[in-house]
N, C-alpha and C positions, 0 to 999 in steps of 0.2 A: 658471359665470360668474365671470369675472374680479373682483376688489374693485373697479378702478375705475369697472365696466359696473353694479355692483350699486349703488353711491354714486347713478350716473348715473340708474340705474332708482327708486331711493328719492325723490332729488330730485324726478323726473318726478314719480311718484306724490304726493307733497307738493302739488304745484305744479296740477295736476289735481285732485286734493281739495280743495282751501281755492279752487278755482275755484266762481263763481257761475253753477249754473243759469239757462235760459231767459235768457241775452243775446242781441244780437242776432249776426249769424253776418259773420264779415271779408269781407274780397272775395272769397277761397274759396268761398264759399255752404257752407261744411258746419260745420255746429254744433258747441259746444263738446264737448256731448254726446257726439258720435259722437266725438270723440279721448279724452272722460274716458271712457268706456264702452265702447269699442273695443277693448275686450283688450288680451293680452299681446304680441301678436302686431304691434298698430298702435304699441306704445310702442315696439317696436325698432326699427320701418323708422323713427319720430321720432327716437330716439339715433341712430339708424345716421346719418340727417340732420345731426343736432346734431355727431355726430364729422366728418363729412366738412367742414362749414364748419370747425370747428377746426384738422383737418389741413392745410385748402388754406387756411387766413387768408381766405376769403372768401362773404360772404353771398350767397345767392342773387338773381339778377338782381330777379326776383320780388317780396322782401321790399323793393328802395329802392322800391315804387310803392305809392302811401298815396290819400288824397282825405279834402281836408281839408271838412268840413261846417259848414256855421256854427247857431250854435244859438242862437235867440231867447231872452235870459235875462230880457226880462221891461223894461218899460217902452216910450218910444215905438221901433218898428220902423225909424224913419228914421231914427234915430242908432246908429253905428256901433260905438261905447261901451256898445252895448247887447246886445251879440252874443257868443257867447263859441266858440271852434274845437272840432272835436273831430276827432280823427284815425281815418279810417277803415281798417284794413288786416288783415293775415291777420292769422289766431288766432294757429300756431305762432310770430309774430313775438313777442307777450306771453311766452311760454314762454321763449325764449331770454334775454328782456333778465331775466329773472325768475333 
């Protein structure tokens, strides 16, 4: 393995460890789990991913789609001031901007 594949793979690994168990799952439906626990095997087709948006400069169509949820932070519900966003989207997308 190349130095700069091996960097690549350290990072992942990094970035998968200091991830927090049992969140909820992006609009993928597959848990963080299965990409932290998924061998060696699932980290590369992820690099392999990660290198190919590098190569080509572009994100996959995929990752611009998000849904944003509003979350009741607490006071009355009929004020809007009262509400705070959270953005729903794929897992791999945290990985990247990480």
């Amino acid at each position: 393995m190349e130095t700069v594949d091996r960097i690549k793979t350290e990072v992942l690994n990094k970035v998968l460890k200091h991830a927090k168990n049992r969140k909820s799952c992006g609009l993928d439906n597959l848990p963080l789990e299965l990409q932290k626990f998924g061998g060696n095997e699932l980290k590369m087709h992820i690099l392999e991913l990660f290198s190919n948006i590098t190569d080509k400069n572009q994100m996959p169509q995929e990752w611009e789609t998000g849904m944003v949820i509003n979350i009741h932070k607490g006071g009355t519900k009929s004020k809007c001031e009262n509400y705070g966003e959270l953005l729903y989207c794929l897992q791999l997308t945290d990985y990247w901007e990480t």
